[in-house]
LONU-655491 format. One record per residue: residue in three letters; x, y, z of N, C-alpha, C, O in turn. Coordinates in steps of 0.2 Angstrom, whole numbers, plus 5000, padded with zeros to 4 digits. Atoms other than C-alpha are relative to their C-alpha. Example, Ala and Ser with C-alpha at 12.3 -4.5 7.8 and 13.67 -1.06 7.14 Angstrom:
<sites>
ALA500449945000506249785039500450065000500950055003SER499649944999506849955036499650055003499950115004
</sites>
This chain:
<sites>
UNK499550044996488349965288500150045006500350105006UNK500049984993488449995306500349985005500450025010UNK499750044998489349855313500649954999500849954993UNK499550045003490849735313499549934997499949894995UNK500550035000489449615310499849984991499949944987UNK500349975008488749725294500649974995500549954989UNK499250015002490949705290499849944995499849944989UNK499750065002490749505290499549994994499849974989UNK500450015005489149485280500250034995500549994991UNK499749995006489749595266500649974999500749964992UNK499750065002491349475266499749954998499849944993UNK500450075001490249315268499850014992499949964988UNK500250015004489449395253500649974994500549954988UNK499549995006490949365242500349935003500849924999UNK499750055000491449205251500449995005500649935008UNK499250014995492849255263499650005010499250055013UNK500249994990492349215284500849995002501249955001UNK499549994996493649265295500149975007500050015011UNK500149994992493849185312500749965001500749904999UNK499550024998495649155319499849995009500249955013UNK500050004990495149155339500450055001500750045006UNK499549934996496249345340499450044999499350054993UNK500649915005494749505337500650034998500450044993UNK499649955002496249605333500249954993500149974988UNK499750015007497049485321499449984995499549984988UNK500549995004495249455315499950054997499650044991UNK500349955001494949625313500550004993500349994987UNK499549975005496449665304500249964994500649994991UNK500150055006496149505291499750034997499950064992UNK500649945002494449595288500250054996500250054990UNK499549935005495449755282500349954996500149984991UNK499650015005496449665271499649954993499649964987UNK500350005007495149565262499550044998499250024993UNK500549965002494049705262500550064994500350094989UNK499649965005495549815253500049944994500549964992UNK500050055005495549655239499550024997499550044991UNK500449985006493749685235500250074996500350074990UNK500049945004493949875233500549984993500349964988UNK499750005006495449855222499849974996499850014992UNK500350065003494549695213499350054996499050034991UNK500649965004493149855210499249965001498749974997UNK500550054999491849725217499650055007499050045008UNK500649944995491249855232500250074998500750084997UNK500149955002490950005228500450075006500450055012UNK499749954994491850175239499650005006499849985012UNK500449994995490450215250500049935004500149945010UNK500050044994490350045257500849995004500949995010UNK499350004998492350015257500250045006500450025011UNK499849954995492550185267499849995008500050015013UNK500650004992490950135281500549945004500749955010UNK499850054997491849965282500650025002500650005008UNK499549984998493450025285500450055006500950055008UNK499849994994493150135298499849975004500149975010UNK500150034995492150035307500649945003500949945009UNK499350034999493549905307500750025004500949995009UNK499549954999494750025311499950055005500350085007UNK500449984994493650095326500249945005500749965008UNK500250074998493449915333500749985002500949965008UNK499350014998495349875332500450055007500750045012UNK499649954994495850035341499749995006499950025010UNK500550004994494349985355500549945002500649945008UNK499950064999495349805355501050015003501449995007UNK499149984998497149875356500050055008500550055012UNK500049964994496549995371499949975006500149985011UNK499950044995495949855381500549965002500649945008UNK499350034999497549755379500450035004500850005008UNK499249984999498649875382499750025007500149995010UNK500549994995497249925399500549955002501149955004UNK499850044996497449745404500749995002500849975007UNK499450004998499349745403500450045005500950025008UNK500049964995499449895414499849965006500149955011UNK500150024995498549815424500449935004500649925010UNK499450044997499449675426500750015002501049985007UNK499549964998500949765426500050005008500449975011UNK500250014992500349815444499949995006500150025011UNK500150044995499849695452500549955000500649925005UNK499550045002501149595446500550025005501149995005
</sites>
């Protein structure tokens, strides 16, 4: 697993597709039913921990251009 991509396919596998139109509150949907399977005992650690940091990378890359763009508006504003 390598991607937020690799993330949605192992969701899909089990049913659950995520897409609100936010990536952040996407992401952060992803983390919550991806902690359901672990507890559920239906994914295994090693995949839980791959996908959760990928998640958890991907979010903090989404929150730094936010807060980026808001600066920048700031600004120019």
């Amino acid at each position: 697993m390598k991607s937020v991509y690799d993330v949605q396919q192992l969701l899909k596998k089990y049913g659950t597709i995520i897409y609100v139109g936010d990536r952040l509150a996407d992401l952060e949907l992803m983390e919550d039913e991806l902690k359901e399977l672990f507890q559920a005992q239906l994914i295994d650690v090693k995949d839980y921990q791959m996908a959760l940091l990928i998640l958890r990378h991907e979010a903090q890359i989404e929150r730094e251009k936010r807060e980026k763009g808001m600066k920048e508006q700031w600004n120019n504003g």
